[in-house]
N, C-alpha and C positions, 0 to 999 in steps of 0.2 A: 272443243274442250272436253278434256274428259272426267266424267261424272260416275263416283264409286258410293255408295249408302250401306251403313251398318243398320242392323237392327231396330235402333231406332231411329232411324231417318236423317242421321248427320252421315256428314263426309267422313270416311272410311280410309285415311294410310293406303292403309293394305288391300281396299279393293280397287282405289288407284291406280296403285304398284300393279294389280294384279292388270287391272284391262287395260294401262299401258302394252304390256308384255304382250296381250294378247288383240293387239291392233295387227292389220296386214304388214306383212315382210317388206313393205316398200312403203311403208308409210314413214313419214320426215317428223322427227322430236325436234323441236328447236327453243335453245334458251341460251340465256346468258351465262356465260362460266363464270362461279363464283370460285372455285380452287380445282387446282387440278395437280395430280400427282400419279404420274405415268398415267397407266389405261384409269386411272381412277379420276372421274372430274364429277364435282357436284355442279349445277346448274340448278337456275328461274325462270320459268318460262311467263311469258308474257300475261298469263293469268296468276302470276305470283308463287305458284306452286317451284318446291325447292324439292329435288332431285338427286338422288347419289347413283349414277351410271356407275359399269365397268363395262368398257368396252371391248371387243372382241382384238381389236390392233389400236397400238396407241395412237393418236392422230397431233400434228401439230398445230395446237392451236393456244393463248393465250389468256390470264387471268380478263374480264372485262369483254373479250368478245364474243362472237353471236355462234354456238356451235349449232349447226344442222345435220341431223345423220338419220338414216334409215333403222329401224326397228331393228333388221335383220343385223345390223352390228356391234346390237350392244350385248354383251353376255348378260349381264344382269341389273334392274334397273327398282331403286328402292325409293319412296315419299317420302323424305322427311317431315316428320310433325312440330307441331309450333311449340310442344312440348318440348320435344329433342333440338330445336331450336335455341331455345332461350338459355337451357343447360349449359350446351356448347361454349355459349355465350358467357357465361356465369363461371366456366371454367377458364374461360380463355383470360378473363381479369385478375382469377388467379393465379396464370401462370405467368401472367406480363409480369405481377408481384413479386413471385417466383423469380423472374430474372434480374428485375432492381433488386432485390436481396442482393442475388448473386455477384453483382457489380454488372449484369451485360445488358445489350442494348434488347427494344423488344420489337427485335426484326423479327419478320416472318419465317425466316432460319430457326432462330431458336426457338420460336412458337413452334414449328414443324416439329424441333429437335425434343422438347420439354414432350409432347402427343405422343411420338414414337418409344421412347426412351418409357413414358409411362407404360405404354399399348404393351411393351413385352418385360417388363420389371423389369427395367437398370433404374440402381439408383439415380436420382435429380443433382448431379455435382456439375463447376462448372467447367470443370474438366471431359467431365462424359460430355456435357453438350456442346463445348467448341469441335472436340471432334469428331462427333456423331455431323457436325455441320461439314468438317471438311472432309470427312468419308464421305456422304453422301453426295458433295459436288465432284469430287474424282470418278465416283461410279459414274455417276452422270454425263461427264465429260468423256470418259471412257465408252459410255455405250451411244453415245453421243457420234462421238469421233476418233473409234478402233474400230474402223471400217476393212472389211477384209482388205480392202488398198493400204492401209492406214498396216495392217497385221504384217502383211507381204512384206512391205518396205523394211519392217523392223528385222524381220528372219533375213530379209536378202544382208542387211547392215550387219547380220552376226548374234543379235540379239537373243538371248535366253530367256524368252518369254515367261516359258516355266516356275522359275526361279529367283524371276526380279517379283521384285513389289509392285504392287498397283501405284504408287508414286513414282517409280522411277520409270515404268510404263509411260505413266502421265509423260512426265518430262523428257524420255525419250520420245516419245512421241509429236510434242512441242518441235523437239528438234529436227527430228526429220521433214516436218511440213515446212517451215522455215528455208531447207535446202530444198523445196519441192517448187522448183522456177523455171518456166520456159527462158526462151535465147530474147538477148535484147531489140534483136531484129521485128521479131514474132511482135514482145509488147507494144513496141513503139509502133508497128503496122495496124494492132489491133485499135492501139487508142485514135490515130488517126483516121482510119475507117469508123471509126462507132459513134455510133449514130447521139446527138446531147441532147441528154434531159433536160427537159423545158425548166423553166424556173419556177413555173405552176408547179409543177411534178415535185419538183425539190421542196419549194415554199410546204405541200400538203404534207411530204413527210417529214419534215423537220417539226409542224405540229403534232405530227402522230407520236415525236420521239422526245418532243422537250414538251408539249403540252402547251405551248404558246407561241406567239409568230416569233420568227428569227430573223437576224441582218442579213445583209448581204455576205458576208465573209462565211457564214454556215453554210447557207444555201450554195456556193462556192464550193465549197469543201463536201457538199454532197454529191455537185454533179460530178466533179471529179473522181469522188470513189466510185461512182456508176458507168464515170468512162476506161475508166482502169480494172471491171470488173471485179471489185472488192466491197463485201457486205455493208452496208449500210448501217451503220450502227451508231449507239453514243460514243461510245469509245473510239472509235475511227476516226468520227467526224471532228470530238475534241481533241485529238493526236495531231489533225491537220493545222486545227486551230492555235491550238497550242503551240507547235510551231512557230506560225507567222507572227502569233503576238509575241512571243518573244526575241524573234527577228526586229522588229519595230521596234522594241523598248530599246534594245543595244544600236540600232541603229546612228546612234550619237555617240557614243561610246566616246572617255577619253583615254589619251595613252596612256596615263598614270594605270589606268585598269587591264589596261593592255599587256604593262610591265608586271602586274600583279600576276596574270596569267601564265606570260611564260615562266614567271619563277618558280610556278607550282611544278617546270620538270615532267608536264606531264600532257598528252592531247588535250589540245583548246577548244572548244568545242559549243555550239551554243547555246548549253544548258550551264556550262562554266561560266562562261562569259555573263551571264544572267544571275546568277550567284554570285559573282562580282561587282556587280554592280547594283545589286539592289539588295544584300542581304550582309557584306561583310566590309567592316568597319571599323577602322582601328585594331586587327587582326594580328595574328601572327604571320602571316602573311605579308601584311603591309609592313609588318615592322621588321623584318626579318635582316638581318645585315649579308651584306653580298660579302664574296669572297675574291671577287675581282680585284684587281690591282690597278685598277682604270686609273683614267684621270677622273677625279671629285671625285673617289670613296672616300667615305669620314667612316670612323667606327666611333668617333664620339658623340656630332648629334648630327641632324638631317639639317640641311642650310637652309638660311630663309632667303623669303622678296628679295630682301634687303644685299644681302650676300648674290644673290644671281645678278641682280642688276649691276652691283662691282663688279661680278667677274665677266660680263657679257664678253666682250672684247676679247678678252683669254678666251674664253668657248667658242668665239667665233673661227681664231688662230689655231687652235687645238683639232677642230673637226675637220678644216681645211688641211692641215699638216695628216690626217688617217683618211683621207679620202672623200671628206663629206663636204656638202655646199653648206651656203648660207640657211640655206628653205632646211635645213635641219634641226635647226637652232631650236626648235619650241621639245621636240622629242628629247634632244641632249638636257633641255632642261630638267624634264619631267626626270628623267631619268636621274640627275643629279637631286630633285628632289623625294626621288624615293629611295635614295641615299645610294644610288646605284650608280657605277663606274663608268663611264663614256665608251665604249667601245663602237667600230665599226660592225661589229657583229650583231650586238643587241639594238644602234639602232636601227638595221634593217631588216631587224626580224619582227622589230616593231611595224616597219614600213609594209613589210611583206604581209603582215597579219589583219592591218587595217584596208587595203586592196583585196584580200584574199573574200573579206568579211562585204566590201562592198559593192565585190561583184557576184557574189553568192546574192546579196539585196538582189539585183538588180535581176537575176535570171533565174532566180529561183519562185516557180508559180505553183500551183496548186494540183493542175494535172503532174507535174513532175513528182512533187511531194507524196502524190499517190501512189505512183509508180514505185519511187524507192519504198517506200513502207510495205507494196507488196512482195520486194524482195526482202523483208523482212528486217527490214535498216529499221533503227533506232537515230531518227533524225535528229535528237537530240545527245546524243553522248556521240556521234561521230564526229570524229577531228575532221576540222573546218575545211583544209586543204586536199585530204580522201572526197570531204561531201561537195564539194564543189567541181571535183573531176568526176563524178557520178554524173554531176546536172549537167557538166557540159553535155560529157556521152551521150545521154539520153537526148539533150535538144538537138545534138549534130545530128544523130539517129532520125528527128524527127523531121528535120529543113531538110536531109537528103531523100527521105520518102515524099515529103512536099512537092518537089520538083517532079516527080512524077506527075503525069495527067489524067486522073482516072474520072471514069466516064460516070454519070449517074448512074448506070445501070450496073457496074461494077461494085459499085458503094450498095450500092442497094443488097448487091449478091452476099457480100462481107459480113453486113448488116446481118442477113439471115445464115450465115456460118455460124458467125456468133454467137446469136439466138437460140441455135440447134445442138451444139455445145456445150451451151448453159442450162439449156432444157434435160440434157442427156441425166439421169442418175447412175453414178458408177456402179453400184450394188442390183440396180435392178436388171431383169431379163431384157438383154436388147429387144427382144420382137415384142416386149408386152411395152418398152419403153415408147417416148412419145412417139411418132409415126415423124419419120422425116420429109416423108414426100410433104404434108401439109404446112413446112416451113420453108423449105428452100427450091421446091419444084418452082418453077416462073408457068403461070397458070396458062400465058398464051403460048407455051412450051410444049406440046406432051413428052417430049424425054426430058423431064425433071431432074435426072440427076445427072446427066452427061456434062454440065461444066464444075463436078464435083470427080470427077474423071478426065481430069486436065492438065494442062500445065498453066492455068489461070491465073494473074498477078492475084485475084482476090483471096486465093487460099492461102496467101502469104498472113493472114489475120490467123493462121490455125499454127499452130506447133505440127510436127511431124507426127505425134501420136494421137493427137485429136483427130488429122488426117483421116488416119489408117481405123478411127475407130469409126468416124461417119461413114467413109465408104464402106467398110466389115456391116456396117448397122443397115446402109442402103439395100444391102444385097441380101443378108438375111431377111429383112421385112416385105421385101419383095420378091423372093422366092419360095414359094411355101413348101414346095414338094423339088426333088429331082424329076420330077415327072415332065416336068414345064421346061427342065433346062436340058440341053443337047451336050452331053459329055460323052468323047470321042471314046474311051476308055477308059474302065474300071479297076482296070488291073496295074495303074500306074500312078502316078501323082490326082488329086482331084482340090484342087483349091477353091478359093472361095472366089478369087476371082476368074477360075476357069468357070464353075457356074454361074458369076455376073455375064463373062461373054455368052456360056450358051443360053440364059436367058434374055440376051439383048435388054441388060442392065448397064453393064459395059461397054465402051466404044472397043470396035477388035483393033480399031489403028489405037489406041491407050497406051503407050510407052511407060512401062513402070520400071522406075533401077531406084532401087534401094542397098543400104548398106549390110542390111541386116540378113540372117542366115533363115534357111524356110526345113519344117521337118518334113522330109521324103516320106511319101507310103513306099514301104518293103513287104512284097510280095511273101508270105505266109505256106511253107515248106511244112508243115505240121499238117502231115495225113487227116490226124484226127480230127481235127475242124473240119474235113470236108464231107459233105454230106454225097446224098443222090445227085444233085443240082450239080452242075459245070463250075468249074471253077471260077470262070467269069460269073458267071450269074450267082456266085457264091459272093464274089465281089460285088459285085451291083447291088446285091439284097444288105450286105455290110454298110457301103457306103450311104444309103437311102438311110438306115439305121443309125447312124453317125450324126448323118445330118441333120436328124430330125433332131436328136439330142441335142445339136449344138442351139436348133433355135429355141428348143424348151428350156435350156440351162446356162447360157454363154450372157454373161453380163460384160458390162464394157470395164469393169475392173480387170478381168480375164484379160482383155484386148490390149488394154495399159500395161496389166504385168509383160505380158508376150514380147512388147517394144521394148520395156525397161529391160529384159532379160536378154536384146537382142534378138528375139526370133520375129520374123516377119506373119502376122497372122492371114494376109492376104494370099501370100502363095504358101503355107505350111499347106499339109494335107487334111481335109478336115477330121480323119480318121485320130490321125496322131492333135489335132485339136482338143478334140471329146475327150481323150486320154489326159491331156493337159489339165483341163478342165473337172476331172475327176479328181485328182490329184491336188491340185490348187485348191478344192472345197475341202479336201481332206486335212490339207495342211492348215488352212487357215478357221475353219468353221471354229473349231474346239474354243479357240479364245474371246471369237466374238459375243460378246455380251447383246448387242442389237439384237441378234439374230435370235435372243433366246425369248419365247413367248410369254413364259413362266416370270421373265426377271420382273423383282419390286427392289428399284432401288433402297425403299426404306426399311424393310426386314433385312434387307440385305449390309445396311448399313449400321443397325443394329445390333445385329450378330457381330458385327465388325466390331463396332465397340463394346460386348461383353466379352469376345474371347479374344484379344490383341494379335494373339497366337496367329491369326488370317490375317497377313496380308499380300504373301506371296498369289501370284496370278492363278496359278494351279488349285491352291488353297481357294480362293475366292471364287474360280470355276465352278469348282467341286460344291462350294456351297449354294452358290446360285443355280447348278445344275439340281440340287435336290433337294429346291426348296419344293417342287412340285415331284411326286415320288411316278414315276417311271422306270422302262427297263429297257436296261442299255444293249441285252441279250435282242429281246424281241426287234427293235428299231436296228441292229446289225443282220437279223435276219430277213427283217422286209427289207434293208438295203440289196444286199446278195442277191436275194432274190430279184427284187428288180432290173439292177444293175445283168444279172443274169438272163433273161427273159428279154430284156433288151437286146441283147447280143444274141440270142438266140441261141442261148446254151443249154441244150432238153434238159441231159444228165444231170447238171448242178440244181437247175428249176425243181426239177422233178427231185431230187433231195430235199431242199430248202423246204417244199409243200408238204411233204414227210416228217418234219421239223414243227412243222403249226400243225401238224394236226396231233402229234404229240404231246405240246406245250398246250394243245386246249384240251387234254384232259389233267390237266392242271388245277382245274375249277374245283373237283375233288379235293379239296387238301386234308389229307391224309397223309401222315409223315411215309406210311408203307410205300402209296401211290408215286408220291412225289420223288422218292429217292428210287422206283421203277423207272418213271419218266425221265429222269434228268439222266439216268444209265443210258436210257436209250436215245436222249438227245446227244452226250458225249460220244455215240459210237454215228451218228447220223454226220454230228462234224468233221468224226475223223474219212466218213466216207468225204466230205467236202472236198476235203485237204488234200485227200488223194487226187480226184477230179480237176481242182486246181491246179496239181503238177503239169498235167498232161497239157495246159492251154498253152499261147503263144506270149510271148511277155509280156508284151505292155496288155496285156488283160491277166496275165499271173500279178503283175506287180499291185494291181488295183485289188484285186481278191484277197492278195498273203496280208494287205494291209486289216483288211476288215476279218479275217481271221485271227491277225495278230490281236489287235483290237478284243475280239471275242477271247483268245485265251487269256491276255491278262486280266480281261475283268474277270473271270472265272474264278481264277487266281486270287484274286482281290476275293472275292465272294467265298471263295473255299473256307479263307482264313478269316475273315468275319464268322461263318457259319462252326470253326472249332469251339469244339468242346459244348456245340448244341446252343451256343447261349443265342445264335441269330440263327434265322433262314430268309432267305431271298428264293421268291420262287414266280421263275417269270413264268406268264400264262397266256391266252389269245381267249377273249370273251368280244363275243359279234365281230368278230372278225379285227378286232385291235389288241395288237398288244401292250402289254401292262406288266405290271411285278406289285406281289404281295411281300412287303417287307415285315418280317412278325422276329421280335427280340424277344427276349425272354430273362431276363435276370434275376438270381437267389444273393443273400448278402455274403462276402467275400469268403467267409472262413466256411463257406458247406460246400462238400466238393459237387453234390446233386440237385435238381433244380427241385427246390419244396414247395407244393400244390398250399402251405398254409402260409407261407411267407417269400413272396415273389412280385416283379414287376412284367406284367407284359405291356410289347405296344405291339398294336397293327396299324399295320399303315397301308393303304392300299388307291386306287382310280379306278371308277368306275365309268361305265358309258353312258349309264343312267342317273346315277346318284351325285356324279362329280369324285372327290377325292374324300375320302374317308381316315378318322384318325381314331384309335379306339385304344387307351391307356387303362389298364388296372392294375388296380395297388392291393396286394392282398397279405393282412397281418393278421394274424392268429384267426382264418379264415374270415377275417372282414375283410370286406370289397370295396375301394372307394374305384370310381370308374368317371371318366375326362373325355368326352365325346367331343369329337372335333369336324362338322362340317359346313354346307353352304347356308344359309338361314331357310331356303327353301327345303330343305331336307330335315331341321333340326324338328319341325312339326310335327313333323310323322313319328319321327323317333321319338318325341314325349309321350307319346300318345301306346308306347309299347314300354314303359317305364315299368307298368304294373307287372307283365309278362317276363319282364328279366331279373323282379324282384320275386317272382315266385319262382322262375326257375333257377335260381340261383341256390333259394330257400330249398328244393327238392334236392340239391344234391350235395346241402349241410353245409353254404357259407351263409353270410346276413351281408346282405346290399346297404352300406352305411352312410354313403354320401355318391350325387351324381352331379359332374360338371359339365352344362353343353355348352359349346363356343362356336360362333358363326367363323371365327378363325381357325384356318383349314388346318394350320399346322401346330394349332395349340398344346393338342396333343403328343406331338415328338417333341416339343420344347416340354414341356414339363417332364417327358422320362428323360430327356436328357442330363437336365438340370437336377431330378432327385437320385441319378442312377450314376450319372458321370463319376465320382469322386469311387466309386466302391468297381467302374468297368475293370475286367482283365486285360493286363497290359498290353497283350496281344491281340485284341478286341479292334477291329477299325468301323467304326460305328458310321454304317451308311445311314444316314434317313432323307 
């Protein structure tokens, strides 16, 4: 436990907070999460003490359970006191109040939404807070689940990222996973091979999800989602449920209901059928008169007991004379008592509909149920006669893999395809990803991966692109260097599975035919690449450089799209790979929200609901990109650079370093300096551009992009920075670079900026201090000033109050009011908000 003393000999907050932080880099916090909101999670740890972490990466873990993490992950960790405790608390009663006024319920949503909505002043309506709830679950889901796979799919489909809304993302989005289904071969082999949760297994999570023990029919409905490989969830498990119990309720079903059915004209289905029978009565529906011309329509009134039993004799002559037997007789009745016409047609479609319904009873189980719902079926609104030729399929699919003989040790292999699979993360770096050999090698084996190099009945549990992505991941993680692998030549194609053969990764008897097209290396006719070195050994040193790339950068989404695009990633070159791969981050990075460190979905959601104006995806970028102030200049310049250095391009390198060391005299800001500097960064790029010409393409294409890039933000920056009222000025301090954003505003009607009436902000990131926000408000030389940083830093800054009211006082303004805020960005929201209404039209107000 740890033990902090103020002064006078009580427990100390803040000396706490402090020798938490300053415990060893590998020392373990652990406590129970009390709330948690992105990297933001309060926690108690088992001495009672109540904690506000931010973590360093978000972690997923849940309200109620036990988070454990090492010192070195958390960014910063604050004590809450029993004083700020009870507050909290004191407020939180008010805002439940707050929402019975409003008429809404007092879910944890709108507690979130009432905290937020306060935290940046919007007003408390209950309009702002329904949709302050459903922006911030769209963001969520988006950052959630707009996975560069998730991005790809949508551009390959056509999609205008740009320019659709974050809603229609969403539901774009919906839809494409929906279509995202292997072949029915594949599922039905997988569910057979896979291996069933015990009913322990099931019983324990079904407590963990309802809070109390369940029947048999859940526990059911969970091993099946576990044998079908679909998430385990409430919602899942009640989709199955829900199903079957309303199968059982109509399983009696009478015709009369039957007839109700098809009169509605429309797919029958068993969610209809269930609304017929237990919800509609005496209807429009039931009473509706037919247009038929039959024998027994009346349009005056429905016949009784009485009247049927007269006419049996006629009904029996009558069905006979159109076709029908005797065993018909109870349907013609029904029929004539729901004033409907006797036809041959209606009643065998009555006949057809009560067979159709009780052989769907009869074959429809719960592994099947799973299965279609993972293709994305709505087992309830699909007509009966579509759902029923689904369930055959799938069972015939399933009794003719039955008939095969597979051995234990095949099952077993399956078992671990599967596992390796599902272990895989698409976004993450295959070699950092889980190690395959530790799941599917056979331990009394040592070539562990050679019956993944086969034509093995068990890989039939894998889709074709899962295939190509395990073996691409075998080969990688097991080859560290070309150094190890024996490739015949450099100068020619080099694939990934030309270095599984030379490293006896691969069997060389391994027969691979595939459909799909592989990209050639093309031997490189541009003098200027070539150095001292031989042209082979020029290759050699390329290809070692490539490779290396691909294991530090090649994630298995990369390997997906490759298949989805038709290109085969095993035999491409891995040259023209890396290139892929370049390209693909480019495309896709921009709109991932995951990938951004910076994102808080609840400022971000906020902003959403004060300025309506965002919700295009570009729009919402741009806002989540700056909610933390960086420079998009310097971060294209250490890319180039990199990207350059890697490939082993002096010329460009050797620019780009010429470039930083420019922008670090930056730190000077000086309007003189800085418009020196930035002169000579514009002529450093145009040397770039030149250099760029001269390379070979598929390294010109990856360059012109990151230059292109550079000129339009420039562009962008030019015209923020007209008529003086902004500067943007990227800089490098210790070696990282950054951007000082400094505004400057006079009131509309004066054409120059007046030293006695003006707003400035600074906005800047430091290496030491964190991000810095510094607003002043100056009227008839009074100063009000809005200081905006971490709470660790606000301390010091009080502490120099005195020093900025007398220097301000020596150069004849009066310091009138100071605002510090542990909120980093307090400061650009409040100029925005008293400055916005009077910016120049041509103004694009970065912060």
């Amino acid at each position: 436990m740890i033990q902090g003393y103020s002064s006078t000999g009580n427990i100390s907050s803040k000396n706490i907070s402090e020798a938490y932080m300053s415990l060893p880099s590998n020392r373990v916090i652990e406590g129970q999460v009390i709330s948690k909101d992105g990297k933001n999670l309060r926690i108690e740890d088992k001495s009672g003490t109540v904690m506000d972490l931010v973590l360093k990466k978000e972690v997923e873990i849940s309200k109620g359970q036990v988070l454990e993490i090492k010192r070195r992950d958390i960014e910063s960790l604050k004590v809450v006191s029993q004083d700020k405790i009870t507050e909290e608390k004191e407020e939180e009663v008010t805002d439940e109040a707050k929402l019975k006024d409003l008429g809404l319920k007092t879910t944890d949503e709108n507690k979130d939404a009432i905290k937020n909505l306060k935290r940046f002043e919007i007003p408390i309506t209950k309009e702002n807070i329904e949709r302050y709830v459903a922006v911030k679950k769209t963001m969520e889901n988006l950052r959630a689940n707009l996975t560069l796979d998730a991005i790809a799919k949508l551009q390959g489909a056509g999609y205008d990222l740009d320019n659709m809304s974050v809603w229609e993302i969403e539901s774009a989005m919906n839809d494409i996973s929906k279509n995202d289904t292997t072949s029915l071969e594949t599922e039905v082999f997988k569910a057979y091979m896979s291996k069933d949760m015990s009913y322990d297994e099931a019983r324990k999570l079904a407590k963990e999800i309802y809070g109390v023990d369940m029947g048999k029919d859940v526990l059911d409905s969970i091993r099946a989602l576990s044998k079908m490989g679909i998430e385990i969830n409430k919602s899942n498990i009640d989709n199955i449920h829900d199903v079957f119990s309303k199968l059982h309720n109509i399983k009696d079903i009478d015709n009369k209901t039957l007839i109700d059915a098809i009169k509605l004209n429309e797919d029958v289905s068993i969610d209809v059928l269930y609304k017929l029978k237990n919800y509609i009565q005496n209807s429009s529906i039931a009473s509706a008169t037919s247009n038929s011309v039959a024998y027994g329509a009346s349009s005056v009134r429905p016949l009784s007991e009485n009247d049927l039993s007269n006419m049996e004799n006629e009904i029996k002559r009558f069905i006979k004379d159109i076709g029908l037997s005797e065993a018909d007789i109870d349907i013609s009745k029904d029929l004539l008592r729901k004033n409907q016409g006797i036809t041959k047609e209606a009643v065998e479609s009555i006949k057809e509909l009560r067979e159709i319904l009780s052989e769907l009873q009869k074959l429809m189980d719960k592994d099947t149920a799973a299965y279609l719902i993972k293709q994305g079926l709505d087992l309830g609104s699909k007509d009966l006669k579509s759902l029923l030729e689904m369930v055959k399929e799938f069972q015939q699919e399933l009794e003719l893999i039955s008939l095969n003989q597979f051995t234990q040790e095949e099952i077993l292999k399956a078992n671990k395809l599967i596992q390796a699979v599902n272990s895989i993360s698409k976004d993450k770096i295959v070699d950092e990803n889980v190690k395959l050999v530790n799941l599917i090698s056979d331990k009394k084996n040592s070539d562990g991966y050679e019956f993944l190099f086969s034509q093995a009945r068990e890989l039939k549990v894998l889709s074709h692109a899962d295939t190509v992505v395990l073996r691409a991941a075998a080969i990688i993680q097991s080859v560290e260097s070309l150094d190890t692998a024996q490739i015949s030549s450099y100068t020619s194609n080099i694939s990934l599975l030309d270095i599984g053969r030379g490293a006896n990764i691969v069997p060389r008897a391994f027969n691979y035919q595939v459909s799909l097209t592989s990209m050639e290396f093309e031997v490189s006719t541009d003098t200027a690449n070539i150095n001292s070195l031989s042209s082979g050994d020029s290759n050699k040193t390329e290809a070692y450089k490539h490779y290396q790339y691909l294991r530090v950068n090649i994630r298995a989404v990369h390997i997906y799209s490759m298949v989805a695009e038709g290109i085969d990633p095993l035999r491409s070159d891995i040259r023209n790979m890396s290139a892929y791969v370049e390209q693909y981050e480019y495309r896709s990075s921009q709109y991932s929200l995951s990938t951004m460190s910076s994102f808080d979905s609840s400022k971000l959601s906020a902003d959403i609901v004060k300025n309506p104006s965002i919700n295009s995806m570009r729009s919402v970028m741009s806002m989540a990109d700056n909610l933390k102030p960086k420079s998009m200049v310097t971060q294209l310049v250490d890319k180039i650079m990199e990207v350059a250095e890697r490939k082993d391009l002096g010329d460009l390198t050797k620019v780009m370093k010429t470039v930083v060391k420019t922008l670090e005299n930056n730190n000077n800001l000086t309007k003189e300096t800085t418009k020196e500097n930035m002169t000579m960064f514009y002529q450093h790029m145009k040397e770039a551009e030149e250099i760029v010409k001269t390379l070979k393409k598929e390294d010109k294409e990856v360059f012109e992009k990151y230059l292109r890039q550079m000129s339009e933000y420039l562009k962008e920056s030019s015209k923020a920075s007209k008529g003086e009222s902004m500067l943007q000025i990227p800089f490098y301090m210790n070696q990282e670079g950054s951007q000082a954003n400094v505004f400057v505003k006079t009131p509309k009607q004066k054409d120059k900026i007046d030293p006695e009436d003006m707003s400035i902000l600074m906005d800047l990131s430091t290496k030491g201090l964190g991000d810095l926000g510094f607003y002043l408000k100056v009227e008839n030389k009074s100063v009000s000033v809005k200081i905006s940083a971490g709470e660790n830093v606000l301390s010091s800054i009080k502490n120099e109050m005195t020093s900025l009211e007398n220097l301000l006082q020596n150069i004849g303004y009066e310091l009138k009011k100071v605002e510090l805020s542990g909120d980093e960005d307090t400061a650009k929201i409040s100029f925005v908000e008293e400055t916005a209404r009077q910016l120049p039209s041509g103004l694009d107000l970065k912060v």
